[in-house]
matplotlib code that plots the C-alpha trace (Angstrom):
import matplotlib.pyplot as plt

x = [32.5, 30.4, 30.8, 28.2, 29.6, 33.2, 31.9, 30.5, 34.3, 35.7, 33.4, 34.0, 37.7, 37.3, 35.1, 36.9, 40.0, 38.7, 37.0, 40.3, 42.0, 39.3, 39.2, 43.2, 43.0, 40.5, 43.2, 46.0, 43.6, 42.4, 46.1, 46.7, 43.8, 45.8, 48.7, 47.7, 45.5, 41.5, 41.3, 43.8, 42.4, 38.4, 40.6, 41.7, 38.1, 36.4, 39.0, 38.1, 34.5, 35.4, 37.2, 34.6, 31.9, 34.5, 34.8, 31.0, 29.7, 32.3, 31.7, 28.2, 28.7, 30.8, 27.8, 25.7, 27.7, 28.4, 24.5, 24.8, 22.6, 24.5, 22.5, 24.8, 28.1, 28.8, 32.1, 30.2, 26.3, 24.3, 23.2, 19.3, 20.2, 23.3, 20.4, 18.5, 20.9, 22.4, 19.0, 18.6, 16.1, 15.7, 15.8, 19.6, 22.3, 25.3, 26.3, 28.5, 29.9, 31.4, 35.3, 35.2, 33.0, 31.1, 33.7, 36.6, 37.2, 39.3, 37.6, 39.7, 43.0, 41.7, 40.3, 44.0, 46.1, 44.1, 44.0, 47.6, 48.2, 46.0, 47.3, 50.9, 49.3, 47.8, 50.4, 52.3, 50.7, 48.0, 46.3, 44.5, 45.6, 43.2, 45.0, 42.2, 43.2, 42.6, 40.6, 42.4, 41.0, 38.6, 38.5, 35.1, 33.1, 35.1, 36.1, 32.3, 31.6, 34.5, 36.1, 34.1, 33.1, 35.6, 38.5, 41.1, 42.1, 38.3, 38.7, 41.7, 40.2, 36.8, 38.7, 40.9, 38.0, 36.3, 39.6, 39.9, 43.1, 44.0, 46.9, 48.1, 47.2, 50.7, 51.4, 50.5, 54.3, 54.6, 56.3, 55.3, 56.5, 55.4, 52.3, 50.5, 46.8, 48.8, 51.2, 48.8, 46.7, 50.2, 51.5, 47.8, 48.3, 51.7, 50.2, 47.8, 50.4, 52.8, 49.4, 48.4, 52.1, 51.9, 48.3, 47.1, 43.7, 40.8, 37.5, 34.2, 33.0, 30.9, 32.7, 34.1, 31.2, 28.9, 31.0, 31.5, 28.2, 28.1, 30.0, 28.0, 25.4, 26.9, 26.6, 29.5, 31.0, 32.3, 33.8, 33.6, 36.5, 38.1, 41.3, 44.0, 45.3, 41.8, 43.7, 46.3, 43.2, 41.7, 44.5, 45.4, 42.1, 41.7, 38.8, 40.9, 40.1, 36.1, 36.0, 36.0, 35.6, 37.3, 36.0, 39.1, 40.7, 42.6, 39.3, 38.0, 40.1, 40.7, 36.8, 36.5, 33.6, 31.8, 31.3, 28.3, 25.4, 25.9, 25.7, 28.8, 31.0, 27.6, 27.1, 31.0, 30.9, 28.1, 29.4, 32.7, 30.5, 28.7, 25.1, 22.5, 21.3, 18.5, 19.8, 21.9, 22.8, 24.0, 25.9, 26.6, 27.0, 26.4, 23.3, 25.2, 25.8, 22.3, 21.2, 24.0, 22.5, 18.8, 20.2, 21.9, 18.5, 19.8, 17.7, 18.2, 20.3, 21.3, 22.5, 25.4, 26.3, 28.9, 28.9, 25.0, 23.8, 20.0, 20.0, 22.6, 20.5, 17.4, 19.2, 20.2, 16.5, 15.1, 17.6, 16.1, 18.1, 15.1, 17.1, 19.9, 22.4, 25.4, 27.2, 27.2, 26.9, 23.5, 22.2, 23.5, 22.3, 19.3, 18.3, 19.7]
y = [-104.2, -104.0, -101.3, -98.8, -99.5, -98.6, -95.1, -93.9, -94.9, -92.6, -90.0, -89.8, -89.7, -87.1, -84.4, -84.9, -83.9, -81.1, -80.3, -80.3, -78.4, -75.6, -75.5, -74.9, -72.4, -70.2, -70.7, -69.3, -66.6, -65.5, -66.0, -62.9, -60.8, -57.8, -58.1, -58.1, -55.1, -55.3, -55.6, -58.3, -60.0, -59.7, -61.0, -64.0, -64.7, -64.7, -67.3, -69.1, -69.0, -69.8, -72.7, -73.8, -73.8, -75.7, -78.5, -78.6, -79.1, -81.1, -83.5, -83.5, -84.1, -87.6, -88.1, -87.8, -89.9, -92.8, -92.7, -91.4, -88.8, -85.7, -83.6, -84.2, -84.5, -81.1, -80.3, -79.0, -78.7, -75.6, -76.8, -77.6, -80.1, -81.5, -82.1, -84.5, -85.5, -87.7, -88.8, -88.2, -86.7, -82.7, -82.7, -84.4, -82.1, -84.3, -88.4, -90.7, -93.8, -96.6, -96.5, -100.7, -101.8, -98.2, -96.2, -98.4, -101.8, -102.5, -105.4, -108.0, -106.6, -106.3, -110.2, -111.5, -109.7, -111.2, -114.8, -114.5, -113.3, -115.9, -118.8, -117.9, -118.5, -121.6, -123.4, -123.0, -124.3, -126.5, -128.0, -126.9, -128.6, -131.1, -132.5, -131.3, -129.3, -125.7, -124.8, -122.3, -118.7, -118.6, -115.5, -115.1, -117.0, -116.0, -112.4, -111.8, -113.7, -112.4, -109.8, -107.0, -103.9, -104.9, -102.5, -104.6, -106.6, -107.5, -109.6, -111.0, -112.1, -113.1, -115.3, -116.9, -117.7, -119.4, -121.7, -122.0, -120.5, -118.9, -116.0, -113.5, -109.8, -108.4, -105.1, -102.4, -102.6, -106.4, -107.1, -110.1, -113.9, -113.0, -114.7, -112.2, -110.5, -107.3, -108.5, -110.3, -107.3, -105.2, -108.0, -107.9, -104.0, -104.8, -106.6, -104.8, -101.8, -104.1, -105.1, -101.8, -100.6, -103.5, -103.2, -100.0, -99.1, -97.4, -95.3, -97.7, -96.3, -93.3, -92.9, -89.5, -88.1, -88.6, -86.9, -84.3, -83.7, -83.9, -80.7, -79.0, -79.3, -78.1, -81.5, -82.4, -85.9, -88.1, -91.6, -94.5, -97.2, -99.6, -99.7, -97.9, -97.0, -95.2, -92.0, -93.6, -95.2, -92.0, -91.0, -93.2, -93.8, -89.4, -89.0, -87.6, -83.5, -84.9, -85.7, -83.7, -85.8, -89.3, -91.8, -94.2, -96.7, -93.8, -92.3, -95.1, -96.3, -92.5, -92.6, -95.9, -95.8, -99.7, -101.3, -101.7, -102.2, -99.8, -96.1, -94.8, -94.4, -92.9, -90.5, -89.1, -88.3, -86.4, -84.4, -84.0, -82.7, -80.6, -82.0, -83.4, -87.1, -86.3, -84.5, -87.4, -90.2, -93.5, -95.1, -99.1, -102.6, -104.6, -105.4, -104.3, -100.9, -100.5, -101.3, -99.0, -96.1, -96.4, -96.8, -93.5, -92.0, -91.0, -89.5, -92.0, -95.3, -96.4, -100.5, -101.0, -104.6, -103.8, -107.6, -106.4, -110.2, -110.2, -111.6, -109.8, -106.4, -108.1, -108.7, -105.2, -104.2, -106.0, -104.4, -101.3, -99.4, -97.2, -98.4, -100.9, -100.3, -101.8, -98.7, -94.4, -94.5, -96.7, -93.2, -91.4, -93.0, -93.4, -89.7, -88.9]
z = [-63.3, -66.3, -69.0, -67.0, -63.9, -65.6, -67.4, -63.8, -62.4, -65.1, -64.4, -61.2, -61.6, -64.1, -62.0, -59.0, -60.6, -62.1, -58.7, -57.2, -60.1, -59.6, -55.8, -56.1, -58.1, -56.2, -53.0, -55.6, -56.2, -52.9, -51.9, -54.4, -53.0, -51.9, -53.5, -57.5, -58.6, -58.6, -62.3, -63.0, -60.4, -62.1, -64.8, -63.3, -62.1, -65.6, -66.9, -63.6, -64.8, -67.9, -67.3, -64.9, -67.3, -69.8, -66.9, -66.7, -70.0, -70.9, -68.0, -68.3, -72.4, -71.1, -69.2, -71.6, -74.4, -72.1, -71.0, -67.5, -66.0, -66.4, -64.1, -60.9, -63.5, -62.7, -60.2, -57.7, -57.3, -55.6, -52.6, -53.1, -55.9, -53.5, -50.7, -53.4, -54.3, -51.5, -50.2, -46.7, -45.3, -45.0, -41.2, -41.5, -40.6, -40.9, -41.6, -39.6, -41.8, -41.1, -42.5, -42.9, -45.7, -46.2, -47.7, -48.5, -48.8, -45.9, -44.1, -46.6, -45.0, -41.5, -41.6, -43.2, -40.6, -38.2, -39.5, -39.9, -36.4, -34.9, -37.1, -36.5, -32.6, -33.4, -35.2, -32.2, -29.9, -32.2, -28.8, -26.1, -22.5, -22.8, -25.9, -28.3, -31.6, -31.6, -34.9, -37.0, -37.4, -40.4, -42.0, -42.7, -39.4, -36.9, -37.6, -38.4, -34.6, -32.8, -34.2, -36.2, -34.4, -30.9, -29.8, -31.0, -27.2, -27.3, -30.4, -29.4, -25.8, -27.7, -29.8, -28.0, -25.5, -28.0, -28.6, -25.2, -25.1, -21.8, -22.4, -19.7, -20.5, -20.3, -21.0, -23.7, -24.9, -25.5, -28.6, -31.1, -30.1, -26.1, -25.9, -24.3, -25.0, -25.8, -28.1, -30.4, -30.7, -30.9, -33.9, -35.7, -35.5, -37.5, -40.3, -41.1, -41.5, -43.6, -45.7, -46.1, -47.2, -49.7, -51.2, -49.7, -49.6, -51.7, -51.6, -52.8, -56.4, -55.5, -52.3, -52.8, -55.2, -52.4, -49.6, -52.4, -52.8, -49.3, -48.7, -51.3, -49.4, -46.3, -44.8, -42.2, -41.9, -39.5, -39.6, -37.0, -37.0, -34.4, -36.3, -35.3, -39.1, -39.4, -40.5, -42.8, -44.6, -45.2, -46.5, -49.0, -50.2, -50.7, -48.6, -45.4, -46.6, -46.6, -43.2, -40.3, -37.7, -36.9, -33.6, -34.5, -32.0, -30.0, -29.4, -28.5, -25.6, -24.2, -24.3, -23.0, -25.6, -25.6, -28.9, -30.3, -30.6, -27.4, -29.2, -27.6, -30.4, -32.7, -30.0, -29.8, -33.4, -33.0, -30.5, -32.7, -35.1, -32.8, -34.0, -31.9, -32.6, -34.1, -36.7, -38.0, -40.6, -39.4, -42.6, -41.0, -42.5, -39.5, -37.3, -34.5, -36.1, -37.2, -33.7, -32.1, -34.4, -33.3, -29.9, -30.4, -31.8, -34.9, -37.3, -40.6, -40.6, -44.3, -44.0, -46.6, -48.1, -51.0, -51.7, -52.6, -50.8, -50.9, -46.9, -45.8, -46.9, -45.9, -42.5, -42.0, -43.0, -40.3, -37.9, -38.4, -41.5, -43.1, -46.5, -47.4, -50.7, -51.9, -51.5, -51.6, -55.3, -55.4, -53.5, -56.3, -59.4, -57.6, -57.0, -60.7]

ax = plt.figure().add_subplot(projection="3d")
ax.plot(x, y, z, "-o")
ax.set_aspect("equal")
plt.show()
């Protein structure tokens, strides 16, 4: 992260803090409505003013002395300038991201708790009946191949076909050390708890600014995940009050939703949100995703690498995204 990179961090630190700070105490004071009389309560509305201007001029002075754009510094924006702001077109209504890789960096945990469930597998039993040696899980190939964007049993029976491993299905309560389709997926659903306890999680860099803005601008947001710690995530990374709708691996199997590209799970967080297709962003960082969004006729599909690889954009491009970033806050600093 270079010095720039490292202000805009702060910044965004800084103004959502205050953001939070303000928003609680207009609660406390609406709380109050009724209760305290009309002029001590215009009272505590001018110092809420007054300490709102305070927050803005001195965010958009840091701004300003660390050579940011201080027009979108602000703790919250009136809702013309939020609508530039995020860079979507004027017919969208409301944005469905990808949790994975869009707004937190969880894909590193999801590929080790895999490799390590798989691997534990593998050393094992390292042959297949015909005496051949089963290739370990790589992190990177094979969860990109077999893995991302699969209800969880469909990785596991992806992969292990392509090991030629041949595993009963057992049952949904199979515990770990029963070789069984179920109780791999149940033991990779165990590490990546234990992983997340141990690292936990966090929101990209201009993550939460952008689903700030976001709600200034009376956009609604939904999130699409296969994992079933989607909530937890949200949670630890401090985004779960900025969505309002979740399509998470519990929805997915109630909904026997497929995966994509097929726009099924797209097309239930629309109707969470209550907004038609067309009146939609698609946020996605895979090809299937992209394809899953046009499928879904969304109105705008934004392809997100945060590794920022030239052909990996340049991939998602060709897939259809109107426009490829390396993450919300390139939207940002863009329409600054």
């Amino acid at each position: 992260m270079n010095d720039k990179e490292a202000s805009r961090a702060e910044l965004d630190i800084l103004r959502s803090r205050w953001r939070e700070s303000l928003l609680a105490a207009r609660e406390a004071l609406r709380a109050e409505e009724g209760v305290l009389p009309s002029e001590e309560l215009d009272a505590h509305e001018r110092r809420l003013r007054d300490e709102y201007k305070t927050a803005a001029a001195e965010l958009r002075q840091f701004a300003r002395d660390e050579g940011l754009s201080s027009e979108l510094a602000e703790p919250f924006l009136p809702r013309r300038l939020a609508r530039l702001a995020l860079g979507l077109p004027t017919t969208v209504r409301s944005c469905v991201f990808e949790l994975d890789d869009v707004l937190v960096g969880s894909a590193g945990l999801h590929r080790e708790a895999w490799a390590r469930t798989f691997n534990e597998l593998i050393a094992a039993r390292p042959q297949t009946a015909y005496g051949e040696l089963i290739a370990p899980f790589d992190a990177q190939s094979d969860y990109a191949k077999y893995i991302a964007g699969r209800p969880r049993l469909d990785g596991v029976r992806t992969f292990l076909a392509s090991r030629g491993i041949r595993l009963p299905e057992g049952r949904p309560g199979d515990q770990p050390g029963i070789d069984t389709v179920q109780s791999l997926g149940n033991l990779k659903n165990e590490w990546l708890g234990r992983l997340l306890e141990q690292r936990g999680v966090g929101a990209f860099d201009g993550v939460r600014h952008y689903l700030e803005i976001a709600r200034d601008a009376g956009i609604s947001c939904a999130v699409v995940s296969a994992s079933a710690h989607t909530r937890q995530m949200l949670q630890q990374s401090g985004l779960a009050e900025l969505v309002t709708g979740s399509v998470d691996a519990e929805a997915i199997t109630a909904g026997q939703l497929s995966s994509q590209p097929a726009p099924d799970r797209l097309l239930a967080a629309c109707g969470q949100l209550n907004v038609e297709p067309e009146h939609v962003a698609a946020f996605e960082t895979s090809t299937a995703g992209v394809a899953a969004a046009r499928a879904a006729g969304l109105a705008w599909v934004v392809g997100v690498d945060p590794a920022d690889d030239a052909d990996r954009l340049q991939e998602l491009r060709r897939a259809g995204a109107d426009m490829v970033v390396r993450g919300l806050g390139d939207l940002i600093e863009h329409a600054a």
